[in-house]
C-alpha positions in Angstrom: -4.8 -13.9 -12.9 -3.9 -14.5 -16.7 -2.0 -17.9 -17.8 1.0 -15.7 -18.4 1.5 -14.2 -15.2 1.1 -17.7 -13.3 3.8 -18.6 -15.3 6.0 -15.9 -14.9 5.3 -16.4 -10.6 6.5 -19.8 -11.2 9.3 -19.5 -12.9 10.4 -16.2 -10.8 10.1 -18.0 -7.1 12.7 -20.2 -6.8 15.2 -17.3 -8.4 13.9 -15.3 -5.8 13.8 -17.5 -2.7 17.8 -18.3 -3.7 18.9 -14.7 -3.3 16.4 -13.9 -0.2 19.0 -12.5 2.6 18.8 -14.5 5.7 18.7 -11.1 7.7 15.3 -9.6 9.1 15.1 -5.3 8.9 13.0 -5.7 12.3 15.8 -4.7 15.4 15.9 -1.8 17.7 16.0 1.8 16.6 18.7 4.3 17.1 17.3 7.2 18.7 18.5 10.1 17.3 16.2 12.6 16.8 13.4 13.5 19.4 9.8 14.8 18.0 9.4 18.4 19.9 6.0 18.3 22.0 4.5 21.5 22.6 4.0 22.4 26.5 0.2 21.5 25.4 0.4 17.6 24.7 0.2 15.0 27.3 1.2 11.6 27.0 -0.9 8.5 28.4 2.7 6.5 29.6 6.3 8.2 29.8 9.0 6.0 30.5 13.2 6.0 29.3 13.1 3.2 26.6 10.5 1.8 24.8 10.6 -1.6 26.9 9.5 0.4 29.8 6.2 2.0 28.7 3.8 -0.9 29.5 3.4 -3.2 32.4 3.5 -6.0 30.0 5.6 -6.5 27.2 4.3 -5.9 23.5 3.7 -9.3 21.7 5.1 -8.0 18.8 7.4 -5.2 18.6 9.6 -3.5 15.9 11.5 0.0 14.7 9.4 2.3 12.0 12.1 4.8 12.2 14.9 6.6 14.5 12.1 7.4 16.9 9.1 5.5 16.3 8.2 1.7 17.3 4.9 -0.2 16.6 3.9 -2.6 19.5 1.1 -5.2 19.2 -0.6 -7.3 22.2 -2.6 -10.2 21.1 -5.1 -11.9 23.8 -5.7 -15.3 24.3 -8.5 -16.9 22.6 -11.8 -16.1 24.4 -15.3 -18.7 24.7 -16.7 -17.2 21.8 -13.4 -18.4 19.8 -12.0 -14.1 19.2 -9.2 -13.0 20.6 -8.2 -8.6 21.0 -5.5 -7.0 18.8 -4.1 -3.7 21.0 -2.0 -1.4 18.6 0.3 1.2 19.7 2.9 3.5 18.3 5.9 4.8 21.4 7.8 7.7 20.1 10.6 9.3 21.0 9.2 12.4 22.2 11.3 15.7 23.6 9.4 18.2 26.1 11.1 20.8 28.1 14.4 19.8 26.9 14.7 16.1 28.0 14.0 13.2 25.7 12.0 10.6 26.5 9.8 7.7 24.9 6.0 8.2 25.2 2.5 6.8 24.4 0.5 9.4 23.2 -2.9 10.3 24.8 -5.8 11.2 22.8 -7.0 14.7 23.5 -10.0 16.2 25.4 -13.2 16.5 23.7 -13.1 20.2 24.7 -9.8 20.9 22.4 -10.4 22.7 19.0 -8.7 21.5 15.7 -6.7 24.1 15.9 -4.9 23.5 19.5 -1.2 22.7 20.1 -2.3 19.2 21.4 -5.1 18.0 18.1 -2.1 19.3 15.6 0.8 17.5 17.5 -1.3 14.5 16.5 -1.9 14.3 12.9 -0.8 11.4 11.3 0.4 9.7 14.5 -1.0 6.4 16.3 -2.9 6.1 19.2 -3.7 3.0 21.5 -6.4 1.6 19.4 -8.1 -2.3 19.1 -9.8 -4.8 16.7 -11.0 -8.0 16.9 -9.7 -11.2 15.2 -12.0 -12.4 13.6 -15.3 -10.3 13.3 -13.9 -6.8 12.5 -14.9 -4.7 9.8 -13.4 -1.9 7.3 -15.5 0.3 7.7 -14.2 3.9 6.1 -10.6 4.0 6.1 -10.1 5.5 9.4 -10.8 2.6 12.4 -8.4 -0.6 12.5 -9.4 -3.3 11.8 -7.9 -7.7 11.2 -8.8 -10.3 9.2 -7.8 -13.4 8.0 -6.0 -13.7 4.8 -5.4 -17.5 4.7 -4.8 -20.2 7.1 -3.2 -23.6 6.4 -3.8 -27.2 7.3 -2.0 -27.3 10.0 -3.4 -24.2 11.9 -1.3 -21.7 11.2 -2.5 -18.6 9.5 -2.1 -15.0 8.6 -3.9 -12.2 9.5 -3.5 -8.8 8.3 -4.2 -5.6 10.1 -4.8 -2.0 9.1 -4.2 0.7 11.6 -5.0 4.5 10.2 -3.3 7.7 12.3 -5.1 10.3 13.9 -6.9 13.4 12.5 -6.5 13.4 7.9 -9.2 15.8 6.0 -10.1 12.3 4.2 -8.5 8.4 4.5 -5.8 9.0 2.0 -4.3 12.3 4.0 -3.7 9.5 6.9 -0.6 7.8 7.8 -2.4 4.6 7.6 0.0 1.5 8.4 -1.1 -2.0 6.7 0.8 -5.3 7.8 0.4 -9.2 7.8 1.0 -11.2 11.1 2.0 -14.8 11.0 0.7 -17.4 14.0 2.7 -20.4 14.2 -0.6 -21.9 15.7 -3.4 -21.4 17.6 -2.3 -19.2 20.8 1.2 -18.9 19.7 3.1 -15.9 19.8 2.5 -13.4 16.4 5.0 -13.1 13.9 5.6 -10.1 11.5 5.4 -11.2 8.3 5.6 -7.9 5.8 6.8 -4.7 6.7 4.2 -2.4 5.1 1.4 -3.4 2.6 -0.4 -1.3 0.1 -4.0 -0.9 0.7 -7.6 -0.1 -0.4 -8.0 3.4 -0.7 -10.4 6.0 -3.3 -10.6 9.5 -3.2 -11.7 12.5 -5.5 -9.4 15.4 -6.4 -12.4 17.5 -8.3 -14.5 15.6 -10.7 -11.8 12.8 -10.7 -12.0 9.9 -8.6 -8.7 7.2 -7.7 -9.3 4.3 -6.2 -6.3 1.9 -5.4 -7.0 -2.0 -4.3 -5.3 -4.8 -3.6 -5.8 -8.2 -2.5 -3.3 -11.3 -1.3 -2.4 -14.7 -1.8 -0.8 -17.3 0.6 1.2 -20.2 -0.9 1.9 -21.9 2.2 5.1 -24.0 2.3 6.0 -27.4 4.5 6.1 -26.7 8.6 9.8 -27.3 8.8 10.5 -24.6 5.4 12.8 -22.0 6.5 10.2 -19.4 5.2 6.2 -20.4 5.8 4.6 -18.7 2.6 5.3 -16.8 -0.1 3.1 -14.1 -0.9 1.2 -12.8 -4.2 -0.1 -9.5 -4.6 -2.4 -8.1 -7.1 -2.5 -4.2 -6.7 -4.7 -2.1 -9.2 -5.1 1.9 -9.7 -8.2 2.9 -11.2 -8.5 6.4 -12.5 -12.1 7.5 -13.8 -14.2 10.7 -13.8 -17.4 11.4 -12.3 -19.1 11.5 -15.7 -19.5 8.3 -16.9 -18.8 9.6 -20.5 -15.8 10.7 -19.5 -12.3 8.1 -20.0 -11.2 6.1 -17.3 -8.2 2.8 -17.0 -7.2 0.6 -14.8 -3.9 -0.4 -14.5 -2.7 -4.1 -12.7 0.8 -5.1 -11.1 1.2 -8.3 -10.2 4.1 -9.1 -7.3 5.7 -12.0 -6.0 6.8 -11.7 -2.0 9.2 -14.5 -0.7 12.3 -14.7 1.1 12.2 -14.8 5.1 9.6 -13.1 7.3 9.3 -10.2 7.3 8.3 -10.4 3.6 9.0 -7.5 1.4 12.9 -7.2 1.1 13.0 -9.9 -1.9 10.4 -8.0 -4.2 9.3 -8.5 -7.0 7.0 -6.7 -9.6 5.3 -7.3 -13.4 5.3 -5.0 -16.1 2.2 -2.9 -15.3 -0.7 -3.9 -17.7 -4.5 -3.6 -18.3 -7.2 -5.9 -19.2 -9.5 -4.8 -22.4 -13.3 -4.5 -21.3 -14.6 -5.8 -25.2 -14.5 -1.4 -25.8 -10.7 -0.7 -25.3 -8.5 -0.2 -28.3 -5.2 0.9 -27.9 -6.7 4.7 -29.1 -8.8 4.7 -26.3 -7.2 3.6 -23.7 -3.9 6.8 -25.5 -6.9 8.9 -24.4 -7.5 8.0 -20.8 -3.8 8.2 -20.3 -3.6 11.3 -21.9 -6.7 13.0 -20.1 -5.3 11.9 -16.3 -1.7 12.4 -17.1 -0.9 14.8 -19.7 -3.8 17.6 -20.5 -7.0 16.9 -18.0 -8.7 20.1 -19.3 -8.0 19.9 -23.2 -7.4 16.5 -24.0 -9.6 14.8 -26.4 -12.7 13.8 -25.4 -14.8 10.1 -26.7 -16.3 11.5 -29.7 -14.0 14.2 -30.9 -12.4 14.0 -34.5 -8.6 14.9 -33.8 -6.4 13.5 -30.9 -4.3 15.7 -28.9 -0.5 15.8 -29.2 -0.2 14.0 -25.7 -2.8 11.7 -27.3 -0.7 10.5 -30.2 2.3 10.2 -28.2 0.3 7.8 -25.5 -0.5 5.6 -28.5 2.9 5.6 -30.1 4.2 4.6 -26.7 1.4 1.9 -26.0 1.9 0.4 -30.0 5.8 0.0 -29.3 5.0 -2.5 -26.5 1.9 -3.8 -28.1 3.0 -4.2 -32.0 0.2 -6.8 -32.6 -3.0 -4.4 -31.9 -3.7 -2.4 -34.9 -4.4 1.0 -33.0 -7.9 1.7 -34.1 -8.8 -2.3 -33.3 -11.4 -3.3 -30.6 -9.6 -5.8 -28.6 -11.6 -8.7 -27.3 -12.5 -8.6 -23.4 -10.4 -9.7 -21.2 -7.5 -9.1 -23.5 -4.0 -8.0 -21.5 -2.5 -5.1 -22.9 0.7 -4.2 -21.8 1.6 -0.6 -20.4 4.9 1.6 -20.2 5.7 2.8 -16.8 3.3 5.6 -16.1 5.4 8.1 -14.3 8.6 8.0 -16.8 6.1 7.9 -19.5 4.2 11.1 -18.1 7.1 13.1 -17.7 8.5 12.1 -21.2 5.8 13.1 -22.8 5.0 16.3 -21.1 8.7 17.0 -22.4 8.5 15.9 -25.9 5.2 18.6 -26.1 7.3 21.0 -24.8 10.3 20.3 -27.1 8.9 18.1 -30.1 11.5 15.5 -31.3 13.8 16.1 -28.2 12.7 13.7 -25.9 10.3 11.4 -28.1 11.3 7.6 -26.7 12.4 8.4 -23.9 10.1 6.8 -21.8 11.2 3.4 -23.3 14.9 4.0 -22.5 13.9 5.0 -18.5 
């Protein structure tokens, strides 16, 4: 991380712990609308509430929605110093015209895609495990744990990913990504953020995405009446298959604090890129421009003229960067400053329809 965004972290925290709301979003949900089951899907527990559908109760338990909960089970610490994380998802489920709140089972092998049981369970959870530590990641679709940071005084943070059922590739899951807070060893786990982004890349044609993101625990004093505050680093890299062809990145730094669960008192940079001792502000117009604006026209490395949506990139990336000369090589590592790519996209696309209509408008978003 640059000087300038350690500084703005520190100077944003205390602001932010001050106005943290002493309430947690985690509570029991209000059942109001069942998921229809097909006469085909069978469930591995059925019970009347949530509470009943396991012989022991959850660990960890807390409302995604009106008819969804997450449970976790954490064991105790075996010989080998490991201990089991047991995921499951109980939904509100309606079959044959009574509700009722169910563990799903997972299907027979002998079931085609196409069956009312295999298409009732797209993107939902299963029972599933992982084991803390030792896991792995290994594509995108198996949970997994690891540790993220522990403190001094043995308490630490683990975070978990746990991918849904059935997705044509990793990002067409509904993958779930938390961090759990232990007080100590063999205490009790904690939820500590509500959802996290995660590390995820997929092609759409000769394009390839690939998101990451990676965490930081500031741990605070034992008796604090929050245990860390978190900083996140996110980054979307866009790039074609081609290695000729443009590509970006483009950074967000956050700042999580407040009381667990983390994530209601947010807060985000200005998105930005780092210069790679190649990027001008030109270049960098024309990767914007190719992934956004006009993928199949746009200007390519060593073409003469720039496209409209070209021109428009680099106005837009000049207003907010008034000391790079346009055409100017910036020196590696060099942060350049973005607009916000959506509003930018859209105002753009505009202003090519309409010329002089929408121009700024972006900037006033």
């Amino acid at each position: 991380m640059s000087g300038s965004v350690n500084v703005w972290l520190s100077l944003l925290f205390p602001i932010l712990c001050a106005a943290a709301a002493a309430e947690s979003p985690v509570g029991s949900p209000t059942a109001t609308k069942p998921l229809h089951a097909p006469p085909g899907v069978r469930f591995s527990r059925v019970a009347p509430t949530w509470e009943e559908l396991s012989d022991a109760a959850p660990d960890l338990s807390w409302a995604d929605d009106s008819n969804s909960r997450f449970m976790i089970w954490v064991s105790d610490i075996d010989e080998s110093g490991c201990r089991t994380m047991t995921f499951d998802r109980a939904y509100l489920i309606e079959q044959g015209g009574a509700p009722f709140w169910a563990l799903l089972s997972p299907p027979d092998p002998s079931e085609s895609f196409q069956s009312s049981w295999r298409q009732f369970l797209i993107d939902k959870h299963l029972r599933s495990r992982a084991t803390l530590p030792g896991s792995s990641r290994p594509d995108g679709r198996s949970t997994w744990a690891e540790f993220v940071s522990r403190s001094e005084d043995g308490r630490s943070v683990v975070r978990v990913f746990y991918p849904s059922e059935f997705g044509a590739r990793p990002d067409q899951l509904d993958s779930r990504s938390w961090l759990i807070f232990f007080s100590g060893e063999g205490s009790r786990p904690e939820l500590a953020t509500i959802d996290l982004p995660d590390n995820q890349g997929y092609h759409v044609g000769s394009e390839l995405s690939t998101r990451a993101a990676t965490f930081e625990v500031v741990w605070h004093d034992a008796g604090a009446a929050a245990p860390f505050h978190l900083i996140a680093h996110e980054s979307l890299t866009r790039a074609e298959s081609w290695e000729s062809e443009p590509n970006y990145t483009a950074y967000t730094d956050s700042l999580w604090s407040g009381p667990l669960p983390l994530g209601k008192v947010r807060s985000d940079s200005d998105p930005y890129a780092i210069a790679d001792g190649r990027t001008s502000l030109s270049s960098l117009a024309r990767s914007h421009a190719h992934f956004h604006n006009n993928q199949a026209a746009c200007e390519q490395e060593n073409t003469a003229q720039p496209t409209p949506e070209a021109e428009l990139w680099q106005l837009e990336l000049s207003k907010i960067n008034p000391s790079f000369p346009a055409d100017c090589v910036l020196d590696q590592g060099t942060r350049i400053s973005l607009p916000p790519l959506d509003t930018t996209s859209r105002a753009i696309r505009a202003e090519v329809r309409s010329p002089g209509v929408h121009r700024g408008e972006a900037n006033r978003k």
